[in-house]
KOLSE-843658 format. One record per residue (C-alpha): x, y, z. Coordinates in steps of 0.5 Angstrom, whole numbers, plus 500, padded with zeros to 3 digits. Layout:
residues N
XYZ ...
//
This chain:
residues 672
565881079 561876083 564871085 564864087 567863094 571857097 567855103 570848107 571844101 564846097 562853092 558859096 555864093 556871094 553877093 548874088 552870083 549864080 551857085 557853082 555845084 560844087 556842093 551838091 555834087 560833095 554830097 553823093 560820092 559818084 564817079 568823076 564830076 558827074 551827079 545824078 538824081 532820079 525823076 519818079 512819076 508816083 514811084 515810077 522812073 520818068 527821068 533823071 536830073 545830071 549836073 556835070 562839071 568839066 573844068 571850067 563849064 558847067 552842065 544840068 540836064 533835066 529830062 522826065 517824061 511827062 504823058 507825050 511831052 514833059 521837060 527837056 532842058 539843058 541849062 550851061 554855066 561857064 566859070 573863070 579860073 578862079 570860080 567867077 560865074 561868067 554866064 550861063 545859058 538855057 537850052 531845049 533838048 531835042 529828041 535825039 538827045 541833042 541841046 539846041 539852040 539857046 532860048 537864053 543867055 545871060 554874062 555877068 560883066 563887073 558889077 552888072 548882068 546883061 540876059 538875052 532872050 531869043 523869039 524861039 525855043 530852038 532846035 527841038 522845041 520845048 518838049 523835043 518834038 522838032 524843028 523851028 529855028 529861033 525865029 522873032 527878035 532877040 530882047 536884052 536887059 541889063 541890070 545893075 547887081 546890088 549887094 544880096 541879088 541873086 542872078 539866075 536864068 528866067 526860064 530856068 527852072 530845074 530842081 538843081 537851081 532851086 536848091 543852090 536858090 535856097 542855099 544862098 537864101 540861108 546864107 542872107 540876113 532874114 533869109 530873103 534876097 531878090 531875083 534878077 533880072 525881075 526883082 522879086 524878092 524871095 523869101 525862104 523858111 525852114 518848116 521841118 527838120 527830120 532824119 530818114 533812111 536811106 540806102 547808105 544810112 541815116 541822113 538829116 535833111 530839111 524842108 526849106 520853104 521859097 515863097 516870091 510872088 505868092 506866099 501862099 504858095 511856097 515852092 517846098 525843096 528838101 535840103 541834106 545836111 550839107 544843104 545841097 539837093 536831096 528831093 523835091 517836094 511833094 508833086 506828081 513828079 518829084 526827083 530824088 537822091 538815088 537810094 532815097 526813094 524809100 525816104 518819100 512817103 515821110 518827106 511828104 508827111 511832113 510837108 503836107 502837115 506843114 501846108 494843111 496847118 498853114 492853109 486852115 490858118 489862112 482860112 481863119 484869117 479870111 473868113 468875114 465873121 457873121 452874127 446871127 442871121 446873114 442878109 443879103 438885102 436889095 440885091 437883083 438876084 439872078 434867078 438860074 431856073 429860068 434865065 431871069 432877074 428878079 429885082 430888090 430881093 432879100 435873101 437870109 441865110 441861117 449856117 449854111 442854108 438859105 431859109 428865106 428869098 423874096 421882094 425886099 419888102 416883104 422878107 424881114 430882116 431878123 433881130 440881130 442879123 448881119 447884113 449887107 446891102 447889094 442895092 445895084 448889085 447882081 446875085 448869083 449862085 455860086 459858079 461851078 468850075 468843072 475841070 480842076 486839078 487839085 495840088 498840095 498846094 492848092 489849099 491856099 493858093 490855087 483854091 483861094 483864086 478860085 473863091 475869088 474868081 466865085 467859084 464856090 463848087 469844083 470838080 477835081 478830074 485828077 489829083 493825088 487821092 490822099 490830097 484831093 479827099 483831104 481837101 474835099 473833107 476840110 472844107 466841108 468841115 469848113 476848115 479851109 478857104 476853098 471851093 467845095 469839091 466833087 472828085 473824079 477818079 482818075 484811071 490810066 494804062 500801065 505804058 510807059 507815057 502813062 500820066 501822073 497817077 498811081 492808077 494803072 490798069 491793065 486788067 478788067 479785075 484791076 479796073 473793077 477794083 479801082 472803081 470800087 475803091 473810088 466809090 468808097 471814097 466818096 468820088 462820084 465820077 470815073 475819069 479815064 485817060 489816054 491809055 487806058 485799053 479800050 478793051 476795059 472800057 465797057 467794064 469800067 463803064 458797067 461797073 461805074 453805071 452800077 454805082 450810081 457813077 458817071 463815067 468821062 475822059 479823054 478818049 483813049 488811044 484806039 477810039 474815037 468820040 462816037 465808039 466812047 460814047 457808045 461804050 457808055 462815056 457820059 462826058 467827053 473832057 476837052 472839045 479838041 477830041 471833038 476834032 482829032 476823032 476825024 484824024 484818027 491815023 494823026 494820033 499815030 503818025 509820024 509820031 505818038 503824039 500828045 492829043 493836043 498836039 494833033 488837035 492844033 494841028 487838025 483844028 484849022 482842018 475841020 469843017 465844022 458846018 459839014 456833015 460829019 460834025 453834024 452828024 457827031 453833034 446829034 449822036 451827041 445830043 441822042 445819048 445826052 453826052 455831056 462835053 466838057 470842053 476847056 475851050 480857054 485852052 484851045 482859042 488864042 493859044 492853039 493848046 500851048 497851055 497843055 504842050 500843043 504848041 502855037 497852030 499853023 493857022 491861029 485865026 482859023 482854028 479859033 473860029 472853028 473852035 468858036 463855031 463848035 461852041 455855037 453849033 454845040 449848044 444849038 444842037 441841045 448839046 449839053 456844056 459845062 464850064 472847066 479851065 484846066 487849070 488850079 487856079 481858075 484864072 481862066 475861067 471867067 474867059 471861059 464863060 466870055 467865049 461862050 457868049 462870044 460864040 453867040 450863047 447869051 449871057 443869061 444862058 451862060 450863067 445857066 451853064 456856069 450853075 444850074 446846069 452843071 448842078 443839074 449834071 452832077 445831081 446835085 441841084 436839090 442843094 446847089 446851082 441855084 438861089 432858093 429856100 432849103 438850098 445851101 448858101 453858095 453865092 456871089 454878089 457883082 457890082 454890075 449886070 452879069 445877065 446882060 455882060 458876062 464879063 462884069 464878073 471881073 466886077 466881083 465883090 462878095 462870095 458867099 461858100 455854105 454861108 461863110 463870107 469872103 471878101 474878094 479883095 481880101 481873098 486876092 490879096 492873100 494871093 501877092 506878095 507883101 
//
């Protein structure tokens, strides 16, 4: 059995058993056996985190509010007498407050561990939006505890747990230890040691480091001097000791030192050194101003500009250059990934996968200001192994499901501010969200237009697709708006719902070759509004990726969506490519669904270059291969021009002339 031992007053764990609370909970002297932390939103209140002990059960609430959506879960320990973990089980909250059925269980019997998970998420779901019973098979797996394993729940997941992760990680020999039941090995360090004020006094506490399957990518939690939670790391949403919320600004300081320092070591390590000159010889380069191929071409590259392209044998090679040998290859611009959002992580992690993916430009449409400028200005410094990124300024109304930002506006001079505090900062774009009145549009719109901005978002509450165009929108984010716009009263009814909620519902219910698409798709195409539309998220998944959930009719919704692509583009719609994701890892499918939508491959690398340059006036430098221009480009061991998916087949990417080898940019991204 795995038991649980006294240690000083507190639990300890041993041999790998799940952590009793004993110690988080001596950490704040609260009322009975119950402890809670605050979930803040940049400061605002969002939710809470309550561990309660009642003899021999034990439960974590973790409840925020995210948008629409956001973490509803309930997490259950049952311990013996004498403090043996005996189980524990994993619960949705619904919206009445009540857990649900269980989505997973695991017990703990002699020297192994049997989990179960069950085919639904329970009553409430995962965001407690109602029914759905459990529905699918139940699958078991049971494994044998070694000495040092660490047994926890699969879809866990809640700040108590990292905690007692790292608490029992400082306890073993080198500080890792493997996670049952999926045997990933995890690895903690402590990268800072400081004191902070708080509103009962002074307090030491340590950022512990816990990296498994990407070490690039460590998840940061802050320990007390007790080694029991005090807050999480540094994110949109962050839970906090009550009373030390004052203490955030230097906790994030600290950390983002550490992850700055390490991500520009990282780079170092990446980067392929080049001497001289850097030739790119006898590749077949895709030329993206007119869709063509131009075979055995030499391109040199000089810094970060290209000064030469032409026929192999008619470009000379200079004296002393680095070259490599693309004979059978494709050269491509560097692709441009249109719908990111940056973390403090990304800078070696997420931004690394996108290198690999041959992303060498990406648009941030929401991100911390101090992380998104930071990141923007280090690599063009060439300090980190990243994209280059363009940034858009996010902007939300004040409610209380306002999203992850510090911008809500309310008033036209608070929007007008945030514009023009946007523009000093180099952003060339206005992003605006959910909430955000629609009375304040024109405003923000006229103010963005006057500095050279463009102006897209979601389509707030209250309008639909062709009143935000009119009102000066240039771009609509996501293709689901472009189905929910005929919806109007089901953003509403029967409850507020998050738009991707109502898009899975509605997808299937569009007749996309009916009057009224055509009728959106040339207002579209009269005030040359750009969409956006993350088409990765909607088809195959119905939005689950963004909490929309599985759709009552998949097939049909994916067609639809499909056709939209197809109707779209023959339209003289313009399309850019973005995933909605960190990583990019998406994004090649992206590029997929578009030929599968019937948009040949030469036309989508178009998309995935010279027309999303062309958008962001940025393509007197960028979105194609040519003299004068910067060095962003990729090298594929295959025919991407004929077969959109041979850009899995990359070999090289090419960032303002610093070279990465893809292989090496991937396997920063695993765990040794």
């Amino acid at each position: 059995m795995i038991r649980l031992k006294r240690v000083r007053g507190t639990a300890a764990l041993v041999a790998g058993a799940l952590l009793a609370p004993a110690a988080g909970l001596a950490a704040i002297p609260v009322a009975g056996d119950s402890t809670t932390w605050v979930i803040l939103n940049h400061g605002r209140p969002a939710g809470d985190l309550v561990v309660v002990r009642n003899g021999d059960s034990l439960v974590v609430r973790y409840i925020f509010v995210d948008r629409n959506r956001g973490t509803r879960l309930e997490t259950r320990y049952r311990l013996a007498p004498n403090g043996d973990v005996l189980g524990g089980e994993s619960r949705p909250i619904g919206a009445d407050g009540r857990a649900g059925d269980p989505s997973e269980r695991f017990e703990v019997k002699g020297d192994s561990a049997r989990w179960t998970t069950f085919g639904g998420r329970g009553r409430g779901g995962a965001g407690g939006a109602g029914g759905g019973g459990r529905g699918g098979a139940p699958g078991t797996t049971i494994v044998r505890i070694e000495q040092g394993g660490y047994v926890s729940l699969r879809g866990g997941g809640t700040p108590w747990e990292q905690a007692m992760l790292a608490r029992f990680l400082l306890r073993q020999p080198g500080k890792s230890a493997k996670i049952l039941p999926g045997g990933a090995t995890a690895r903690l360090e402590i990268v800072a040691d400081t004191t902070v004020t708080t509103s009962r006094g002074r307090q030491r506490v340590r950022l512990a480091m816990i990296s498994s399957a990407n070490p690039n990518a460590p998840n940061g939690i802050w320990l007390d001097d007790r080694d029991a939670l005090f807050a999480t790391g540094a994110a949109w949403f962050i839970t906090v000791r009550p009373g030390a919320e004052r203490a955030l600004p230097a906790l994030r300081a600290a950390e983002i030192r550490y992850r700055n320092a390490r991500a520009e070591a990282l780079a170092r390590r990446l980067t392929t050194p080049v001497n001289g000159a850097l030739v790119i010889r006898n590749g077949d380069l895709f030329d993206s101003e007119r869709g063509i191929v131009a075979p055995r071409t030499t391109i040199v590259v000089r810094g970060d500009r290209i000064v030469a392209v032409g026929p192999a044998d008619s470009v000379p090679v200079p004296a002393g250059a680095t070259v490599i040998d693309a004979l059978g290859k494709t050269v491509v611009p560097g692709l441009w990934e249109m719908h990111t959002h940056v973390q403090v992580t990304s800078q070696s992690s997420g931004s690394v996968s996108q290198l690999a993916q041959g992303i060498t430009t990406a648009r941030d449409v929401a991100a911390d200001l101090d992380v998104a400028v930071s990141q923007r200005d280090r690599e063009r410094a060439g300090r980190l192994a990243s994209p280059r990124m363009i940034l858009a300024g996010f902007i939300e109304g004040p409610e209380r499901w306002a999203g992850p930002s510090e911008v809500l506006v309310s008033t036209e001079t608070e929007a007008r501010a945030w514009v023009a505090r946007y523009d000093s900062l180099g952003y060339k774009q206005i992003k605006l969200y959910n909430l955000v009145h629609p009375d304040l549009v024109p405003t923000i719109a006229e103010e963005a237009h006057k500095r050279g901005m463009r102006l897209s978002g979601h389509v707030p509450r209250g309008l639909s697709v062709p009143a935000a165009v009119l009102l000066g929108f240039d771009e609509i984010q996501h293709a689901a708006f472009l189905f929910s716009t005929f919806y109007q009263d089901s953003l509403y009814v029967p409850t507020m719902r998050p738009y991707s909620a109502v898009a899975t519902a509605v997808a299937p219910n569009v007749n996309v070759d009916g009057p009224e698409m055509s009728t959106l798709i040339a207002l579209l195409r009269d005030h040359r509004t750009v969409i956006d539309g993350t088409f990765n998220i909607w088809i195959g998944g119905g939005g689950a990726a963004v909490g929309g959930g599985p759709s009552a009719n998949l097939s049909k919704a994916d067609s639809n969506y499909l056709r939209l692509i197809r109707r779209l583009y023959d339209g003289g719609v313009t399309l850019v490519a973005g995933t909605d994701n960190g990583a990019g890892t998406t994004y090649h499918r992206e590029l997929a669904l578009y030929e599968q939508a019937g948009i040949p491959a030469p036309q989508v690398l178009q998309i995935a270059t010279i027309v999303a340059a062309r958008v962001m006036q940025d393509d007197r430098d960028y979105g194609s291969i040519a003299t004068g221009k910067v060095a962003d480009l990729v090298i594929v061991n295959g025919k991407p021009h004929e077969r959109v998916a041979d850009l899995g087949k990359l070999e090289t990417v090419i960032r303002a002339g610093r070279v990465y080898a893809v292989k090496d940019l991937t396997a920063a991204l695993r765990a040794p």
